[in-house]
Structures are given as structure tokens and as C-alpha cells.
C-alpha positions as CSV (number, residue, x, y, z in Angstrom):
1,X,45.0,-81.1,-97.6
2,X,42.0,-82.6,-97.0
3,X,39.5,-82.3,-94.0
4,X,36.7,-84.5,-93.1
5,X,33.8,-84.8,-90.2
6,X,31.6,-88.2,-89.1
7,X,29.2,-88.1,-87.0
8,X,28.8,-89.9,-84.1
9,X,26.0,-92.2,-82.8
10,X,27.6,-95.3,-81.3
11,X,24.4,-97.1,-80.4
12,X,22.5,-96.4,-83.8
13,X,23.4,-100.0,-85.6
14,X,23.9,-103.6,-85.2
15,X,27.2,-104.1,-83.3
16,X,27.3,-107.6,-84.2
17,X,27.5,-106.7,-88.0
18,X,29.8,-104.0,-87.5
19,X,32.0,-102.0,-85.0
20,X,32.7,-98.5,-84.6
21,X,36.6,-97.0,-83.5
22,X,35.5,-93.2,-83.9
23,X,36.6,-92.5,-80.2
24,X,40.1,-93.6,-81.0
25,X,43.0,-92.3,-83.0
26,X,43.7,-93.4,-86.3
27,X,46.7,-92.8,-88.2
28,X,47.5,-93.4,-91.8
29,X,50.0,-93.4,-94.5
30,X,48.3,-93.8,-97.8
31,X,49.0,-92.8,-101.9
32,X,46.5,-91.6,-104.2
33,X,46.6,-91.2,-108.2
34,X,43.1,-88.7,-109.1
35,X,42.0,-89.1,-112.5
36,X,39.4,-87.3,-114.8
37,X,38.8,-87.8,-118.7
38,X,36.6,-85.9,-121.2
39,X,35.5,-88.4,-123.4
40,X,33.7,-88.1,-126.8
41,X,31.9,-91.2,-128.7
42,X,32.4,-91.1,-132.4
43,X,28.9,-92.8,-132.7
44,X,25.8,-93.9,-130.8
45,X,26.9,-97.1,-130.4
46,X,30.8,-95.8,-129.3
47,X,32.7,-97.7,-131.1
48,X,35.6,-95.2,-131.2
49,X,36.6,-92.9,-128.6
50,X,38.2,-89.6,-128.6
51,X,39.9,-89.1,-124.8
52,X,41.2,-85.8,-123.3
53,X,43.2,-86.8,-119.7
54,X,45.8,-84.2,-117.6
55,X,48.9,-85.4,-116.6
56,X,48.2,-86.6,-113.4
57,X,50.3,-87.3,-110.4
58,X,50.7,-90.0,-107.7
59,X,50.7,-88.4,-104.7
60,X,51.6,-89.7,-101.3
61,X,50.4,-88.7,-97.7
62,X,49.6,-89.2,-93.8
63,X,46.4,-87.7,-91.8
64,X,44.6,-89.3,-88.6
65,X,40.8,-89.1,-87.8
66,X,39.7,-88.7,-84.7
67,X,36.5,-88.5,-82.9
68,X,34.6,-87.0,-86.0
69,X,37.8,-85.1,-87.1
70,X,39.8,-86.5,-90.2
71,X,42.8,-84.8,-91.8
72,X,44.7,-85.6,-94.7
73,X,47.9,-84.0,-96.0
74,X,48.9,-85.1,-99.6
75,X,52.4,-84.2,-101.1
76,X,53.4,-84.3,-105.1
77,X,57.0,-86.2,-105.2
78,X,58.5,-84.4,-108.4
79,X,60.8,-87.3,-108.5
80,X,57.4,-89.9,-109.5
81,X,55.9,-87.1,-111.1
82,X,58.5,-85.6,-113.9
83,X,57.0,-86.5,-117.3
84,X,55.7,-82.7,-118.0
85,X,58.5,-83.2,-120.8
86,X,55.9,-85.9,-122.9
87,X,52.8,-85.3,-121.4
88,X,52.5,-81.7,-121.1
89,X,51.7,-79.4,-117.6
90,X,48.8,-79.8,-116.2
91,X,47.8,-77.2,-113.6
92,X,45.2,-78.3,-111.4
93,X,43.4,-77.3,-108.3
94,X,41.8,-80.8,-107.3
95,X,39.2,-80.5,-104.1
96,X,37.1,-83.7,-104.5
97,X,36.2,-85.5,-101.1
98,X,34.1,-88.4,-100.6
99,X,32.1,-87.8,-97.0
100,X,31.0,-91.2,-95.6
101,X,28.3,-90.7,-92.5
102,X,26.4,-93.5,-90.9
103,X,23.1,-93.1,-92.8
104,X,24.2,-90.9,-95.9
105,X,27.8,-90.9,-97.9
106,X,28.7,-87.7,-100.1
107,X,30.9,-87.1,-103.1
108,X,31.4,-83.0,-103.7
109,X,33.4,-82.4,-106.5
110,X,35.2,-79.0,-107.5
111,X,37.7,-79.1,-109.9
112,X,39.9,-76.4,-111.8
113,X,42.2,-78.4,-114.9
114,X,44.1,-76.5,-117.4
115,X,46.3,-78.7,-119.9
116,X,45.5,-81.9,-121.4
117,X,46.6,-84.2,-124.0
118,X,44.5,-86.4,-126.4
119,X,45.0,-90.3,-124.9
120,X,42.9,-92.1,-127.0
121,X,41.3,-91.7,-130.7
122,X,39.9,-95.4,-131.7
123,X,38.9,-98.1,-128.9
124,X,38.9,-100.6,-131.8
125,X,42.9,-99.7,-132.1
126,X,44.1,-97.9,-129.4
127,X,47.6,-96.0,-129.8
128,X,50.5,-97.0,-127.7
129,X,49.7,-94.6,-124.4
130,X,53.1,-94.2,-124.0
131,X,52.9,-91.2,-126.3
132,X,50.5,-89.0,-126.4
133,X,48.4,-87.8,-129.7
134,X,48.2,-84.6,-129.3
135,X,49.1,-81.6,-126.6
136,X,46.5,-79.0,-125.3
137,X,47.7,-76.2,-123.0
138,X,45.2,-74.5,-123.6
139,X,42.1,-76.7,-122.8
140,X,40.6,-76.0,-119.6
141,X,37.9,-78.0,-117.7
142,X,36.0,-76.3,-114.3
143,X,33.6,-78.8,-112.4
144,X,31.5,-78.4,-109.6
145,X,29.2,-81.0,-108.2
146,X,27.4,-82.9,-105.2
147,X,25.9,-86.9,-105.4
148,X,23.8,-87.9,-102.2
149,X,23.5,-91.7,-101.4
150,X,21.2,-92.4,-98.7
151,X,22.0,-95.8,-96.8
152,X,19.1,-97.8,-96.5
153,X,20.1,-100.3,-93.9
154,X,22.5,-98.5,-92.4
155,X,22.5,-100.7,-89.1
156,X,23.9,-103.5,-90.7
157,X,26.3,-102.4,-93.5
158,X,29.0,-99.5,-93.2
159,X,30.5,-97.9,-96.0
160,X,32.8,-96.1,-93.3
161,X,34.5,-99.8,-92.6
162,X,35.8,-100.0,-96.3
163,X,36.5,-96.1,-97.5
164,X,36.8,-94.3,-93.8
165,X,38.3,-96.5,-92.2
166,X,37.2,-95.5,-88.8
167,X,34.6,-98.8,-88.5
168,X,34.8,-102.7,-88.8
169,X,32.5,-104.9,-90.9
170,X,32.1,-108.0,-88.4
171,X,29.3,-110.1,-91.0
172,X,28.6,-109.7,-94.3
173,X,25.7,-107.5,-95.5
174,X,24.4,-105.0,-98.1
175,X,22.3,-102.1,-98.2
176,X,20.0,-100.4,-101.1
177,X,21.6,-96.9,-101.9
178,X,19.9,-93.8,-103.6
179,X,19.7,-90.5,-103.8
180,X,20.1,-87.0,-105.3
181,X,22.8,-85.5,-107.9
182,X,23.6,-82.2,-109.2
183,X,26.7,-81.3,-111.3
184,X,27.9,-78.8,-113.9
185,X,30.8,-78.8,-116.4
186,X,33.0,-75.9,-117.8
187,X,35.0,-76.8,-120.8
188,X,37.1,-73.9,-122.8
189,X,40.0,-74.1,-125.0
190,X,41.8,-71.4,-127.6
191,X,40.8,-73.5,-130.5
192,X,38.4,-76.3,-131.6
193,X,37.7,-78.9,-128.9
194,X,38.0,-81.5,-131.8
195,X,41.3,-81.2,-134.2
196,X,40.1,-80.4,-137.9
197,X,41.2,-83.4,-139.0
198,X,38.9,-85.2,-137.1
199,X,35.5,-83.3,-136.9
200,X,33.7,-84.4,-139.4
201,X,34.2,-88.3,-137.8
202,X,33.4,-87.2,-134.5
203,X,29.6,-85.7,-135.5
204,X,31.5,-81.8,-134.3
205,X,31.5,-80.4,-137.4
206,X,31.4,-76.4,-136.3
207,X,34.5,-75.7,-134.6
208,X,33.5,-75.9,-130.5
209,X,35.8,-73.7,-128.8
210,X,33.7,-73.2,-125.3
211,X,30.9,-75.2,-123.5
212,X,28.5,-75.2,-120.0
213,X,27.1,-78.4,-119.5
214,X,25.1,-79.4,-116.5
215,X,22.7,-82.0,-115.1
216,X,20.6,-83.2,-112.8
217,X,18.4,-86.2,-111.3
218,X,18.1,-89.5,-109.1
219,X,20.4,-92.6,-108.6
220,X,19.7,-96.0,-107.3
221,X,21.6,-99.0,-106.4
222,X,22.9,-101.5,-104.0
223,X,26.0,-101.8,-101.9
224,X,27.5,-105.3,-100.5
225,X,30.4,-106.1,-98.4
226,X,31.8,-109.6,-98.2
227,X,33.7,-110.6,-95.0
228,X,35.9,-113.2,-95.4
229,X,38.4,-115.0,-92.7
230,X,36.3,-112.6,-90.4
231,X,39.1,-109.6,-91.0
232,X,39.4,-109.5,-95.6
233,X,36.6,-108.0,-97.3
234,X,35.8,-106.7,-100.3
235,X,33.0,-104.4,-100.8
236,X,31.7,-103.0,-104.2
237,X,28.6,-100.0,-104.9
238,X,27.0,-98.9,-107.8
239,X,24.4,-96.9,-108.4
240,X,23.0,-95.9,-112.1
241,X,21.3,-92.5,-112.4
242,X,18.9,-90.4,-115.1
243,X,18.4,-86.6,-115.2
244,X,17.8,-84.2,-117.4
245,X,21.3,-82.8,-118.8
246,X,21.6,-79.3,-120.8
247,X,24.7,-77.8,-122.8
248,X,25.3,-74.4,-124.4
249,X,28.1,-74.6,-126.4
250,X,30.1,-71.3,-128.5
251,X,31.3,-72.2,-132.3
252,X,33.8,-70.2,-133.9
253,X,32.8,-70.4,-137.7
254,X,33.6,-67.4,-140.2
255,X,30.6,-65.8,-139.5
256,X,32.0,-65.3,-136.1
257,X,30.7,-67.3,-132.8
258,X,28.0,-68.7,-132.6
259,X,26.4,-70.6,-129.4
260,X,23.6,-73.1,-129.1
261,X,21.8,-74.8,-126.3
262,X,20.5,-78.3,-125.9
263,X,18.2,-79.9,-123.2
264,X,18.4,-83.8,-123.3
265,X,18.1,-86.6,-120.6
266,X,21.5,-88.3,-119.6
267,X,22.5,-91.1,-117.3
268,X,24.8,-91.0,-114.1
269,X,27.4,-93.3,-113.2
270,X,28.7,-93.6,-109.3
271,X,30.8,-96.3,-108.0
272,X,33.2,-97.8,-105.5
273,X,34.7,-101.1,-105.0
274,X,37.2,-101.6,-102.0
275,X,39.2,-104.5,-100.4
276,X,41.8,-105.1,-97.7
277,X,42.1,-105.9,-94.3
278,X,40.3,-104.9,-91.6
279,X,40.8,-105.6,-88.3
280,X,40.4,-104.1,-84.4
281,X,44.2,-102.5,-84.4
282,X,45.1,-102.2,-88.1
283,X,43.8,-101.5,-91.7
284,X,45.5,-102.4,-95.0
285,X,43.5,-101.9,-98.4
286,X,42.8,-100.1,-101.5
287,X,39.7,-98.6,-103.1
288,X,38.9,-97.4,-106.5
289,X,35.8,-94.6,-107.0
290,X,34.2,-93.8,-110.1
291,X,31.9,-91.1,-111.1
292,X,30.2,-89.8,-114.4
293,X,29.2,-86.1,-116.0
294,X,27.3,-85.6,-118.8
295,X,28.1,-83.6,-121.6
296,X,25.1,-82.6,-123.8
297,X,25.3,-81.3,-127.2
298,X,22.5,-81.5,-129.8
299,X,24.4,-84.4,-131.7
300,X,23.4,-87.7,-131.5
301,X,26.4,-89.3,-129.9
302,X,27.1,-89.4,-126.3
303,X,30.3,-87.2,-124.3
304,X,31.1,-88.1,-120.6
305,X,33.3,-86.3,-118.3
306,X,35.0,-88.9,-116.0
307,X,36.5,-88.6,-112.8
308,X,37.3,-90.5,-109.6
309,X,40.6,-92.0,-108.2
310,X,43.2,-94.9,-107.0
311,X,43.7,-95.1,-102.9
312,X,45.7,-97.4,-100.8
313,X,45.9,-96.6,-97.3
314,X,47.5,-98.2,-94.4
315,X,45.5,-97.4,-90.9
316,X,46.9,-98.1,-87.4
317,X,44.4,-97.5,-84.7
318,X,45.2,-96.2,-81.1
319,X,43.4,-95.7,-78.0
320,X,44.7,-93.0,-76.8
321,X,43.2,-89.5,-75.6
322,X,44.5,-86.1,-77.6
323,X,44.3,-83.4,-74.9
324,X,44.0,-80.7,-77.6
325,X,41.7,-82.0,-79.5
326,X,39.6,-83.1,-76.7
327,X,39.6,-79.2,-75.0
328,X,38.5,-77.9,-78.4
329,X,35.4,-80.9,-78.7
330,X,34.5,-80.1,-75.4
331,X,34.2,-76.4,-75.6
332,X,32.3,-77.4,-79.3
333,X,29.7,-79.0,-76.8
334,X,29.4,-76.8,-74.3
335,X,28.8,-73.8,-76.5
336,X,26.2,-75.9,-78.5
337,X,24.4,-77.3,-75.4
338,X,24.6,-73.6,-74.1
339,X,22.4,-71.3,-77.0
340,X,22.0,-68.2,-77.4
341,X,22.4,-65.9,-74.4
342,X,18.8,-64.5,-72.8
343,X,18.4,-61.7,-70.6
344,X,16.8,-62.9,-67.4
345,X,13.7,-60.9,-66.5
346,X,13.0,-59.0,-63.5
């Protein structure tokens, strides 16, 4: 289940480039595949990969949003989801949400993996990925994390129109994004990270068995959204990052384990294209978000950690009133507008 809040300032942007429905009820049927890969360059110039994914699973769902108030309820069909058989079992705890306010949109990640299977091991040739290469039950990945996009010109362009789905883009328009990121990685397995028979090719020579990796910095980019027929648009963001990274990796080598530490500077990847149809009573689109950790040894080659995900959603928007929810807003506001209690002097 997922919960989300907007705010809500209706006269704080440029109704003739876009149109806000927060007050009204919105309710959606949408499906959702989450993916994540750990993904290791053979060389500096990555001409051959080595990719650890989960087995993930298409989930479907409904939720409504609501003056501020958005809740999604996601459900795993085990009859789409019943290849455990080749791909292994992947347990998961998957908490990512993507906030998306008038003047800021969030991504927080926190994310608990255990089992995955080796997808890829040469992007020159890649294997058929009908089969897996290799099975790890006992590889585990942790990740916690938080990117900030401020949105420049937020009175013209809204990224709740295309992801939220509680606005309208009327005209076409873009925005300069930037911000903040901090993230960190935990990656453990029983055994080398990197199968023996590999190591040497993939610059891992000592036998990794256990890893933090972290980073930090600044993004920047630009967001657009193209209106077209006055209700289809598409609308695409990216925004390219630098930080300084660290990792302290454990070895097991026959002298026993071993760790090491490694400070570097690493880029960050964040972005999200959408496109559908948007109109005053009803949305129908998809949207695809992408996002990039950094995993810092002291070899020369580059490791990511990828994650993001697959959404189509079908809105329907009603204006109609929700007695509950409107008794619990209102006694929100009257508490807030209230404070603290004071003792009246005599």
C-alpha cells in the first residue's frame, strides 16, 4: 500500500497553462512492474556487463486521491507471477514513492531484496534472457535514499499533470529542475559477489563477499511537457548529477576478511518520461522512472545500482464530497489553526 500527500495552493500558478482537480475525487485502476539491477562494467569504457536483477512481479491495483490524500493498494497475482521455478525467489520489501508537490517533486527510496539471478554477462552478446545465468539466494541488497528536484517555473509546468494525476497541462511548457541527493547501498551475499570464473575479467579479483556504498551531491536538468490535440501529451525529465561516492567493501581471501574503503566522485542519473491522455473527467497513460546508485570500489571500472519502474494508470475524476474524509480535514484545520493551549491570565 502506498500513501501520498499534495499540497494545496489553487491560486499559486498559471491556470491557463495548467489546471488543478485536487478538490475532487480521483479514482484509479493502474499496474506496475518495479525493477532494480546491480550492474558491474567489465572495463572503463563498459563494453561488457555483468547484471544482477530479482525476480520481479507485475502487480496490479486501485487507490483514489483526494484533496491532498492519495492511497494506493497494490496486489501480486501469483497467476502472472509463477516463474520462482527458473528465476529463483526473490523476497522483497519494496517502499519506493515518488512525491510530486507544486514547487518540489521527491523520490525516497527504501528497499530490502534478497535473491537474485545473473541476467546479463557480455552487452556485446547478450544471452537469451529467457534463462537465467546463474541463481543467488543468497545475495541481498538494502537501499535507502532521498533525491530533491526543485521546480523552477512551477506556475507554468506541472509534473503532478503527468505522474499524479490530480492536475491538467492545458499549454505546453518546461521548467529547469535541480536539487539535492543522498543515498546509500547495502550489498551482502554468502560467497563472492563475482563467480570465480569470472573475477579476474571483471577487475574483482579478491573474492567480495559484503559492501556499504554511499553517495552524495547535486542534480540539474530540465523538464518539458508537450500538449498535443489539447488533451495527449508526452512529458519527459532528466536530470544528471555529481557527488562524492564512498564504498567499504569485506574480502574473504585465505588470510581471512579483509575490508577496504574508497572515496571517489560518481555521477547520478534521475528520470521520467510519461504520456497519455489527459483530460477534465478522465486520465489514460503510462510513465516510466529511472534512477541511479553508485557503487564505489577502488577499481577503475564503474558499478551502478539501478532502480525505478513501469506504470499505467487509468484515472476517472469525480466531483463529489467524501463526508469522512472531509470531517477528518476539517478537524486537521481546526486543530492547526487552534495551537497550543494558553492559560488566560488573571
Amino acid at each position: 500500500m502506498a500513501q501520498e500527500f499534495y499540497d494545496n495552493h489553487p491560486t499559486d500558478h498559471d491556470t491557463t497553462y495548467y489546471i488543478s482537480y485536487n478538490e475532487q475525487l480521483h479514482l484509479r485502476l493502474y499496474t506496475v512492474y518495479k525493477f532494480n539491477e546491480l550492474i558491474v562494467n567489465a572495463d572503463e569504457q563498459g563494453n561488457e556487463n555483468l547484471t544482477y536483477t530479482p525476480n520481479g512481479n507485475l502487480n496490479v491495483g486501485f487507490g483514489f486521491n483526494y484533496k491532498g490524500l492519495g492511497i494506493n493498494i497494490g496486489l501480486n497475482l501469483p497467476a502472472i507471477n509463477n516463474d520462482n521455478d527458473k528465476f529463483g525467489e526473490t523476497q522483497k520489501l519494496d517502499m519506493r514513492s515518488y512525491v510530486y508537490g507544486r514547487k518540489y517533486a521527491f523520490d525516497l527510496g527504501l528497499q530490502f531484496y534478497k535473491g537474485f539471478y545473473i541476467s546479463e554477462l557480455n552487452r556485446d552478446n547478450p544471452p537469451n534472457n529467457t534463462e537465467p545465468i546463474e541463481l543467488r539466494g543468497d545475495m541481498k541488497i538494502h537501499t535507502v535514499g532521498v533525491s530533491v528536484l526543485k521546480i523552477h517555473n512551477h506556475e507554468k509546468f506541472s509534473f503532478r499533470a503527468a505522474f499524479a494525476q490530480t492536475e491538467v497541462q492545458k499549454k505546453t511548457a518546461g521548467s529547469l529542475i535541480y536539487g539535492p541527493y543522498i543515498n546509500f547501498v547495502r550489498i551482502k551475499a554468502d560467497s563472492s559477489l563475482i563467480p570465480e570464473y569470472i573475477r579476474n575479467e571483471y577487475l574483482l579479483s579478491s573474492n567480495i563477499v559484503e559492501g556499504w556504498y554511499g553517495s552524495m551531491g547535486i542534480t540539474a536538468g530540465y523538464a518539458q511537457s508537450l500538449i498535443l490535440f489539447k488533451r495527449f501529451f508526452i512529458t519527459a525529465a532528466a536530470a544528471l548529477g555529481y557527488g562524492a561516492t564512498f564504498g567499504h567493501s569485506y574480502y574473504e581471501t585465505q588470510k581471512g576478511k579483509v575490508n577496504e574503503t574508497a572515496w571517489k566522485g560518481g555521477i547520478k542519473i534521475n528520470s521520467k518520461v510519461a504520456l497519455g491522455y489527459n483530460s477534465e473527467k478522465t486520465y489514460v497513460g503510462g510513465s516510466f522512472v529511472l534512477e541511479s546508485y553508485n557503487i564505489t570500489t577502488s577499481e577503475k571500472n564503474m558499478s551502478l545500482y539501478w532502480m525505478g519502474q513501469y506504470r499505467f494508470n487509468i484515472v476517472r475524476r469525480f466531483n463529489w464530497k467524501v463526508a469522512p474524509l472531509d470531517w477528518v480535514f476539517d478537524k486537521k484545520d481546526r486543530i492547526l489553526k487552534s495551537g497550543p493551549y494558553k492559560k488566560e491570565k488573571n
